[in-house]
C-alpha positions in Angstrom: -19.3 -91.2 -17.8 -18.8 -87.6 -16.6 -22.7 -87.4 -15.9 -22.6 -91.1 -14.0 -19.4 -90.0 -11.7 -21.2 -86.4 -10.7 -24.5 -87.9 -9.9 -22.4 -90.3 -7.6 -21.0 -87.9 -6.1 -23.7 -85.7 -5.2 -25.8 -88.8 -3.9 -22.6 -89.3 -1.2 -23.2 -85.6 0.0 -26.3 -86.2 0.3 -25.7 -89.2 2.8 -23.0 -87.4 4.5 -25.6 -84.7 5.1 -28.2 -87.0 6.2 -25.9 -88.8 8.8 -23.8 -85.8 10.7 -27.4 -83.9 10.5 -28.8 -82.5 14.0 -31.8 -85.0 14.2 -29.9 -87.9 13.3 -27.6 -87.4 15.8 -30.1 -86.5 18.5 -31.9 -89.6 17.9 -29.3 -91.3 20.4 -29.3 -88.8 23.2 -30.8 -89.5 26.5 -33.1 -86.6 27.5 -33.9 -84.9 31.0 -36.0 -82.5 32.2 -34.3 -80.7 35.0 -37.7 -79.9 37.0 -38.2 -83.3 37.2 -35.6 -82.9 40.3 -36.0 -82.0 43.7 -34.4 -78.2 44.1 -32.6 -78.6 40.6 -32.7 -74.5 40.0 -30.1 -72.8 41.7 -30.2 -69.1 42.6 -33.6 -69.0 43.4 -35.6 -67.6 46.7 -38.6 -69.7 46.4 -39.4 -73.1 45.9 -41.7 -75.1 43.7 -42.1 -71.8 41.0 -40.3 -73.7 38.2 -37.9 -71.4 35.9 -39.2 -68.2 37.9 -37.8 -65.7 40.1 -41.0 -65.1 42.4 -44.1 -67.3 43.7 -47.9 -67.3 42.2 -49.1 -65.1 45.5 -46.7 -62.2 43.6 -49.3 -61.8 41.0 -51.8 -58.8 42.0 -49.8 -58.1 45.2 -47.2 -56.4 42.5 -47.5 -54.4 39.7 -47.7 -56.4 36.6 -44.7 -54.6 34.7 -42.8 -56.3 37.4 -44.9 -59.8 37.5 -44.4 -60.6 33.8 -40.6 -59.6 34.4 -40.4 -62.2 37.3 -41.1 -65.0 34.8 -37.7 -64.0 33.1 -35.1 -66.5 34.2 -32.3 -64.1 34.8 -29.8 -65.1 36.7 -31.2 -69.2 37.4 -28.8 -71.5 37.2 -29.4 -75.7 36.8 -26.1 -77.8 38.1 -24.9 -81.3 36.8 -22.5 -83.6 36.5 -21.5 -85.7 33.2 -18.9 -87.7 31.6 -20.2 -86.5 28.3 -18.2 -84.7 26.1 -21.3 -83.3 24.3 -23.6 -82.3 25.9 -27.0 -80.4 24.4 -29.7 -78.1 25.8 -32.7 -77.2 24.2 -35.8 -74.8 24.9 -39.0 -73.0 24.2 -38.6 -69.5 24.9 -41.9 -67.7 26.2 -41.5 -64.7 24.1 -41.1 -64.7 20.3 -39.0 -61.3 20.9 -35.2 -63.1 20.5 -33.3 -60.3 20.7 -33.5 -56.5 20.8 -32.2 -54.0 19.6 -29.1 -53.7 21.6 -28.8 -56.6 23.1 -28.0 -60.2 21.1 -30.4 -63.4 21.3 -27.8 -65.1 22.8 -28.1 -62.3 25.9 -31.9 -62.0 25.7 -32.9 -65.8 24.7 -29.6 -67.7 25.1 -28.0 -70.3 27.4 -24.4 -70.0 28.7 -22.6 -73.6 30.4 -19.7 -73.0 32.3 -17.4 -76.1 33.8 -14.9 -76.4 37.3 -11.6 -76.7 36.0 -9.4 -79.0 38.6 -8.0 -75.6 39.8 -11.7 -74.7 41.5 -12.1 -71.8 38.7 -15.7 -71.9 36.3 -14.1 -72.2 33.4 -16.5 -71.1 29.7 -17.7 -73.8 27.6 -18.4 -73.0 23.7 -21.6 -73.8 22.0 -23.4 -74.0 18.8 -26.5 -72.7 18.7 -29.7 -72.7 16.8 -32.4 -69.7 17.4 -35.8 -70.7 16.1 -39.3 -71.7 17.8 -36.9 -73.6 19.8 -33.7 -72.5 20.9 -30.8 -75.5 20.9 -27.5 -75.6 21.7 -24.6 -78.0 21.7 -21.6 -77.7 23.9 -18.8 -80.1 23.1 -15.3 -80.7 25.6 -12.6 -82.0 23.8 -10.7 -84.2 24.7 -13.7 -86.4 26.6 -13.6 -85.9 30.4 -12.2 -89.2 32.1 -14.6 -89.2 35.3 -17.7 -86.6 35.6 -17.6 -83.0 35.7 -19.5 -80.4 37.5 -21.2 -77.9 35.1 -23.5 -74.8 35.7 -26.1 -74.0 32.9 -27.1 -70.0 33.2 -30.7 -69.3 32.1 -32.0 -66.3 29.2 -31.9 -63.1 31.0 -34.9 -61.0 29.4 -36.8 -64.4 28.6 -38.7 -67.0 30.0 -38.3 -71.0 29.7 -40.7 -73.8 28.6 -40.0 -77.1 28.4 -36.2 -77.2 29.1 -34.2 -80.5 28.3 -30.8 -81.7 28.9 -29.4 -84.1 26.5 -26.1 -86.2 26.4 -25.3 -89.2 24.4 -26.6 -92.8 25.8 -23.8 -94.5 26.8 -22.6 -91.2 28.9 -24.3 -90.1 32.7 -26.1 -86.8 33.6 -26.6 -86.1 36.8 -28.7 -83.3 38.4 -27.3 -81.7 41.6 -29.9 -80.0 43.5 -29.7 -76.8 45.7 -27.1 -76.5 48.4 -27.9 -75.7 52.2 -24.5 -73.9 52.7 -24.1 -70.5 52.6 -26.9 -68.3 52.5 -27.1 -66.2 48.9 -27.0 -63.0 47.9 -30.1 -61.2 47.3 -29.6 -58.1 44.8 -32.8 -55.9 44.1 -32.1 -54.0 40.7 -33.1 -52.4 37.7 -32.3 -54.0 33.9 -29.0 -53.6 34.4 -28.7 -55.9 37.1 -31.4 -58.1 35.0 -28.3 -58.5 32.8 -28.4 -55.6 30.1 -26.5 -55.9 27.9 -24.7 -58.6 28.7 -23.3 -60.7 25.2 -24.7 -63.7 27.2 -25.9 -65.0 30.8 -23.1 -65.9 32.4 -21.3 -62.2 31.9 -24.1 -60.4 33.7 -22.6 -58.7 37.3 -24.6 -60.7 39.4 -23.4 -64.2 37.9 -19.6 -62.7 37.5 -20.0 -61.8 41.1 -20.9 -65.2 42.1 -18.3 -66.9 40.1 -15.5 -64.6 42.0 -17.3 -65.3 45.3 -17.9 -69.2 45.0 -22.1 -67.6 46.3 -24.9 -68.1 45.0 -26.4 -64.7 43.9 -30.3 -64.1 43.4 -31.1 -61.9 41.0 -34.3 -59.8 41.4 -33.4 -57.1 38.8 -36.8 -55.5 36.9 -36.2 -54.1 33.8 -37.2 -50.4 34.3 -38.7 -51.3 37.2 -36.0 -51.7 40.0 -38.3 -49.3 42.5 -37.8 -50.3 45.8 -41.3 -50.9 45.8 -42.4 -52.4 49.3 -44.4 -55.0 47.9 -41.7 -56.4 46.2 -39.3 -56.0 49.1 -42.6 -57.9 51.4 -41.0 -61.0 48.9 -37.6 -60.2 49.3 -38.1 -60.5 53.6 -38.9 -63.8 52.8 -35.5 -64.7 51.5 -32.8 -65.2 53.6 -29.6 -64.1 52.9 -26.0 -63.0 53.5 -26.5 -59.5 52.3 -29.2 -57.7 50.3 -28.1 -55.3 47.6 -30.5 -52.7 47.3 -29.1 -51.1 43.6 -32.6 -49.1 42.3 -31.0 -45.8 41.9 -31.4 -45.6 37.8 -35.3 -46.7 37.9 -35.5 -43.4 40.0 -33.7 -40.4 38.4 -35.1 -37.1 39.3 -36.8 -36.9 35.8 -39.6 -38.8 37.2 -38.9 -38.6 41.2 -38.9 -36.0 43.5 -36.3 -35.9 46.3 -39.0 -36.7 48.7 -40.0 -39.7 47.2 -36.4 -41.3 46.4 -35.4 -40.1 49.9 -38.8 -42.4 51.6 -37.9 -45.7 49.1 -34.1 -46.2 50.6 -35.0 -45.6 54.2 -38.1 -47.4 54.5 -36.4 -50.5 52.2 -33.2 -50.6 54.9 -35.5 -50.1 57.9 -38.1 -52.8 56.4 -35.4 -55.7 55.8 -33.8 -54.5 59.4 -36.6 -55.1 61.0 -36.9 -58.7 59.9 -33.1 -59.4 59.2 -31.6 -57.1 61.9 -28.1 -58.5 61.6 -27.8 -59.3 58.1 -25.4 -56.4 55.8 -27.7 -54.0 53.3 -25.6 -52.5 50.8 -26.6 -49.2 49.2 -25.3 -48.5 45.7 -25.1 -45.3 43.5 -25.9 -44.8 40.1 -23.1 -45.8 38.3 -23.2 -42.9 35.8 -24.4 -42.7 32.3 -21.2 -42.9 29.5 -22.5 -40.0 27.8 -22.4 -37.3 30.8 -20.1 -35.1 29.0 -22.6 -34.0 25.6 -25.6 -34.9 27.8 -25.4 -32.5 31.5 -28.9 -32.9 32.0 -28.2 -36.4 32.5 -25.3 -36.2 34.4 -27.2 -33.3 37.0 -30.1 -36.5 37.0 -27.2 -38.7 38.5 -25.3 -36.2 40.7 -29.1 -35.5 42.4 -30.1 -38.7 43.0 -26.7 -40.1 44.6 -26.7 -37.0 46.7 -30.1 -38.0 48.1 -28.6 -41.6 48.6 -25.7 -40.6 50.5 -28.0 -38.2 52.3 -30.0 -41.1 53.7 -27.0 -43.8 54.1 -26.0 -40.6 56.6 -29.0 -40.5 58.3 -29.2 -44.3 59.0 -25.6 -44.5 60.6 -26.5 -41.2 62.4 -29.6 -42.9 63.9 -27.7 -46.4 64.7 -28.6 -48.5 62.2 -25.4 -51.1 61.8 -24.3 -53.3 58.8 -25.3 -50.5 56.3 -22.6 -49.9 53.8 -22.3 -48.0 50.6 -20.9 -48.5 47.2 -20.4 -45.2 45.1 -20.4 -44.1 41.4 -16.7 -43.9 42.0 -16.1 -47.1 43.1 -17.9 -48.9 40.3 -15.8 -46.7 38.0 -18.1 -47.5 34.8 -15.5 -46.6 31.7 -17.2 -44.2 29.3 -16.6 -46.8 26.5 -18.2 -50.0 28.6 -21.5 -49.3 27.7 -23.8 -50.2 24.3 -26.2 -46.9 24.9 -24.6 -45.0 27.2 -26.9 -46.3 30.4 -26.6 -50.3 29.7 -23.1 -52.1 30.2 -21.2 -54.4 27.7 -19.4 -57.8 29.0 -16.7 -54.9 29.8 -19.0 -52.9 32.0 -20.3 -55.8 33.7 -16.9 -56.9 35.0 -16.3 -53.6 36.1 -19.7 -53.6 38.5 -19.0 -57.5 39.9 -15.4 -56.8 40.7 -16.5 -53.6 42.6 -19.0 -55.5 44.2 -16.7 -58.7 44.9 -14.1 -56.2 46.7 -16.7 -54.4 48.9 -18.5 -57.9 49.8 -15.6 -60.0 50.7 -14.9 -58.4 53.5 -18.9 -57.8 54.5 -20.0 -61.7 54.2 -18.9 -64.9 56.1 
């Protein structure tokens, strides 16, 4: 008898199990692919490049380090609007590499949804994930939204995207929004830090926090280790318009590796270049935020005092010659805590609110 009632109870695990599993309850999704759409990825410069960050003529006009980085997603973003109150996103990453060694899968490979609240404010919606060959996630808003509600999907930061679908249950709608012609974006040029390390996960890299405290939309055209200011990449950049450019390459060009000469050359001929085809639109110039570990490393911290000096050096030299709507942001101004970083050079979630809300305060009086 004992035998009879344990065997009975095991076999109804085992169709509880089968019933709430993840394929079961996919099988009555409806599924979209987002490029299907006209303009669906937000925060982009180019058109027609899929989940990418610079057009096909890029490759062999730049360097390759910076070519395969472009096919990183950082900072896309895909916009709908549902009644769902679960919705699910699914992926192939590019890469195998997940994750790394200071920064989480859900940074490197992950997806981050965040929802308008009734108040205008992005609020954070929680998901479950699943990190494999495909990467799969399932947000859920409880209680069920009465009407739709607009959403904003952030792409992986140091990965690419392949076959990218949108699920949510049958009987609910999904709909795609494409790309606004409002405002014009902001364009920021970076290194990996403006990439998004080490953000926890998309949406808390500076350049998406920036754009949530703006209401912009922010391109992000950060290189990991290779944020140069290299005029074939900034030949692409000319080709985006845009409320400001952000020109923030000072920590892929310490003076370990660069000469005064060189660093000096980079910043004025990357203003003068975008003045000469965008003569009234802002440039901001930013200093190397500083590296957490200044005080038991000086060699590093000499590296960072040089190279801002030759920044503010040039910034000088441009509003001595005339050049207007140039404007700085400083070392002391981002105010980078010692603690808000995971290795000394690459923010936390902590440090990464500390960059966007210097940048938000310095922008909101520089843009329309």
């Amino acid at each position: 008898m004992k035998t009879s009632y344990t065997s009975a109870v095991l076999a109804l695990l085992v169709v509880i199990a089968f019933l709430t599993s993840p394929a079961l309850s996919q099988q009555n999704l409806s599924w979209i692919d987002p490029l299907d759409f006209s303009h669906s990825i937000h925060a982009q410069g180019f058109d027609g490049i899929g989940d990418n960050r610079l057009p096909p003529e890029a490759e062999g006009k730049i360097r390759d380090a910076v070519w395969n980085l472009s096919r990183h997603s950082a900072g896309l973003e895909i916009h709908f609007t549902t009644d769902a109150s679960e919705i699910h996103a699914r992926m192939i990453p590019t890469s195998s590499r997940l994750e790394m060694p200071h920064m989480s899968a859900t940074g490197v490979s992950g997806l981050d949804l965040y929802v308008l609240a009734e108040d205008g404010n992005w609020q954070w919606v929680r998901g479950n994930y699943s990190f494999r060959d495909t990467v799969s996630y399932t947000f859920k808003v409880n209680p069920a939204p009465s009407a739709g509600r607009r959403y904003r999907l952030y792409l992986p930061l140091y990965n690419g995207v392949d076959q990218l679908k949108l699920g949510v249950p049958a009987s609910s709608n999904l709909s795609v929004l494409p790309r606004g012609v409002g405002s014009l974006p902001i364009v920021v040029y970076g290194t990996s830090i403006a990439q998004g390390a080490c953000a926890s996960r998309p949406g808390m890299a500076w350049p998406a926090i920036m754009g949530r405290l703006l209401g912009r939309e922010v391109i992000n055209l950060g290189f990991s280790g290779n944020g140069r200011l290299e005029p074939e990449v900034l030949e692409f950049i000319h080709q985006i318009p845009a409320s400001v450019y952000i020109l923030d390459c000072l920590p892929n060009l310490v003076p370990a590796n660069w000469t005064e000469e060189d660093v000096k050359a980079r910043l004025k001929t990357a203003v003068l270049s975008l003045k000469e085809v965008h003569p009234d639109t802002p440039v901001v110039l930013v200093e190397h935020a500083g590296y957490s570990d200044a005080f038991t490393d000086r060699e590093r911290e000499l590296a960072v005092r040089q190279v801002n000096r030759w920044s503010q050096d040039i910034y000088t030299q441009l509003l001595g010659a005339g050049v207007e709507e140039i404007y700085y942001l400083s070392k002391e101004d981002i105010g980078l805590s010692m603690d808000a970083t995971v290795d000394g050079t690459h923010p936390t979630d902590w440090g990464m609110q500390q960059y966007a809300d210097a940048y938000a305060q310095l922008l909101e009086d520089i843009i329309d």
